[in-house]
C-alpha positions as a Markdown table, in Angstrom:
| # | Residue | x | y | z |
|---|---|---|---|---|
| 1 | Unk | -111.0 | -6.3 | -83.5 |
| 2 | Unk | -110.2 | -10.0 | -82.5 |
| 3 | Unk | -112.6 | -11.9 | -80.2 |
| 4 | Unk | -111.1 | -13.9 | -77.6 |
| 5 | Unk | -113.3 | -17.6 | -77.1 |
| 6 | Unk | -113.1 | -18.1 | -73.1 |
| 7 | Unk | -114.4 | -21.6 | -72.0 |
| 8 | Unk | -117.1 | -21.3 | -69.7 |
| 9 | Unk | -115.5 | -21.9 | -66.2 |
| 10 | Unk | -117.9 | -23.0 | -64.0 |
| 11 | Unk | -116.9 | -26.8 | -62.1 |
| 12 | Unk | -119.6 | -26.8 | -59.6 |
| 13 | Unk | -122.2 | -28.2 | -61.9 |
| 14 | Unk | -119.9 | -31.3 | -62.9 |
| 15 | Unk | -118.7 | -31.8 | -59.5 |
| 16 | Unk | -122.0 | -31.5 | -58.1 |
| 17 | Unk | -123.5 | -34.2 | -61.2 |
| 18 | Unk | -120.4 | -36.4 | -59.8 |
| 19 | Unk | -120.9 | -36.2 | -56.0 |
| 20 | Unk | -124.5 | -37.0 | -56.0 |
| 21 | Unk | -123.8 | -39.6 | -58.7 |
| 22 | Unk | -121.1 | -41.4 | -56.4 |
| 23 | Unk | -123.3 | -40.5 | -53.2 |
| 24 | Unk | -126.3 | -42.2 | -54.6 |
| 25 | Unk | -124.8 | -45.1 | -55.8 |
| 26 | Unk | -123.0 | -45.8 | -52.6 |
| 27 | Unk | -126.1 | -45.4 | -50.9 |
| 28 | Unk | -127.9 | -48.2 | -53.1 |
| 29 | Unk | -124.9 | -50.2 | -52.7 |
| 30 | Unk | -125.6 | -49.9 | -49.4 |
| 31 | Unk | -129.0 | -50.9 | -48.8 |
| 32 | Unk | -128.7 | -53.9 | -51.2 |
| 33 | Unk | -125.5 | -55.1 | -49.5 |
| 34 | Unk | -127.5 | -55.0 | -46.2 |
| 35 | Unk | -130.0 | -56.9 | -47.0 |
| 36 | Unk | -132.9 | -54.0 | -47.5 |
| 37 | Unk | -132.6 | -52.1 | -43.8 |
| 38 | Unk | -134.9 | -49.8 | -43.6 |
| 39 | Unk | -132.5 | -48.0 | -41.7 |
| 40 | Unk | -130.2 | -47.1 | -44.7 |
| 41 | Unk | -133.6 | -45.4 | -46.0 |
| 42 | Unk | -133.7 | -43.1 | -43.7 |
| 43 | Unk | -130.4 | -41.4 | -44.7 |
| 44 | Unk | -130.9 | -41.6 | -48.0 |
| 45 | Unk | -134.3 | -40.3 | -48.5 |
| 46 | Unk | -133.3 | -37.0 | -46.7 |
| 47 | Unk | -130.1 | -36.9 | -49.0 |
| 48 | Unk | -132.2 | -37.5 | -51.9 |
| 49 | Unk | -134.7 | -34.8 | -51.7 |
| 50 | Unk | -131.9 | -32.6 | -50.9 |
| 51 | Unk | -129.9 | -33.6 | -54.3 |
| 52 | Unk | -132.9 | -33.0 | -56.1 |
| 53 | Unk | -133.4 | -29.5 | -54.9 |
| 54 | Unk | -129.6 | -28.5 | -55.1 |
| 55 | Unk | -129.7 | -29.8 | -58.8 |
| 56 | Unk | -132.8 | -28.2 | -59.7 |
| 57 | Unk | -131.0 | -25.3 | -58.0 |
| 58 | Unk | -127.7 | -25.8 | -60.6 |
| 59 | Unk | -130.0 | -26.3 | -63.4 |
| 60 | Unk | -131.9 | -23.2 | -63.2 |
| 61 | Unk | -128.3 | -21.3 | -63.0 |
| 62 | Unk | -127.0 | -23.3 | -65.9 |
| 63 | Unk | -130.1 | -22.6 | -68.2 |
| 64 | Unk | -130.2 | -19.2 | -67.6 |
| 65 | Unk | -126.0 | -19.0 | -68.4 |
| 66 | Unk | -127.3 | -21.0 | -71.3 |
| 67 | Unk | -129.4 | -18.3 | -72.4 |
| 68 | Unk | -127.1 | -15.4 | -71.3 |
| 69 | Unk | -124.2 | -16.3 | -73.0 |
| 70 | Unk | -124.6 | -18.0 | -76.5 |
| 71 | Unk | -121.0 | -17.9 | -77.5 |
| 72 | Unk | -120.2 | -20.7 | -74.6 |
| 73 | Unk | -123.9 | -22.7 | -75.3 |
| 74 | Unk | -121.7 | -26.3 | -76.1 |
| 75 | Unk | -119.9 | -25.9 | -72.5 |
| 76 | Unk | -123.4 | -25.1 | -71.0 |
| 77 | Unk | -125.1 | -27.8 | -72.9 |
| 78 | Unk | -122.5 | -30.6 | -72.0 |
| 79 | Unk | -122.8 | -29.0 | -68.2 |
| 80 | Unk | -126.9 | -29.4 | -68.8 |
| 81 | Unk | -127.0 | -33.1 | -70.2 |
| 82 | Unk | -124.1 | -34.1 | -67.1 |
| 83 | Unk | -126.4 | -33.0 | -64.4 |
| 84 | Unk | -130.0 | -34.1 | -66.1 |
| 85 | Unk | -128.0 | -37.7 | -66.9 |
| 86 | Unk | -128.6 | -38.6 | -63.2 |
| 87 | Unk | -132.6 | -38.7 | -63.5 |
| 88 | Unk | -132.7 | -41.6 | -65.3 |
| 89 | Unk | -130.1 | -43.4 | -62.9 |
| 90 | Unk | -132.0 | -42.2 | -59.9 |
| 91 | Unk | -134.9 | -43.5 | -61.4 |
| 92 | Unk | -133.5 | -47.0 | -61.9 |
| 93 | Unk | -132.7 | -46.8 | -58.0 |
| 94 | Unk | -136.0 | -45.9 | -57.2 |
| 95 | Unk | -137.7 | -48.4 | -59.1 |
| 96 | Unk | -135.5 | -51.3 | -57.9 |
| 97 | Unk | -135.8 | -50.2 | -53.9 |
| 98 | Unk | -139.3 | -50.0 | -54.6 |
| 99 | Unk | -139.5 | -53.6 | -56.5 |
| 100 | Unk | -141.8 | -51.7 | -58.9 |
């Protein structure tokens, strides 16, 4: 019997990894171009407590596909390390809005 690879076919996760990405970087943009309102802070907190629990969300789903189906485990790890790459950015955001 032949076995048939099929990609994994999920696009949420890297769409998701993307639009918070972009989001979040405009956002920063933002607040530096204007000069540090506090008001830009108040939309972005919100939106960043939200991303954080819709990706934590996306990476519960993705580790337990990652578990579930071992024959498509490089899709699923790409998938993983595209949505976890945005800590580190978010992190740099953090640090420089909070001149730490």
């Amino acid at each position: 019997m032949k076995t048939i690879h099929k990609s994994f076919e999920e696009k949420q996760s890297l769409e998701l990894a993307a639009g918070t990405f972009i989001i979040s970087t405009l956002l920063f943009a933002f607040y530096i171009i204007s000069n540090e309102s506090p008001t830009v802070l108040i939309i972005a907190w919100p939106f960043a407590l939200s991303a954080i629990i819709v990706n934590s969300i996306m990476l519960f789903h993705l580790t337990e596909r990652f578990i579930h189906l071992p024959q498509q485990r490089k899709d699923i790890g790409f998938k993983i390390l595209m949505l976890i790459s945005n800590i580190p950015v978010t992190l740099l955001y953090y640090l420089v809005v909070m001149k730490l």
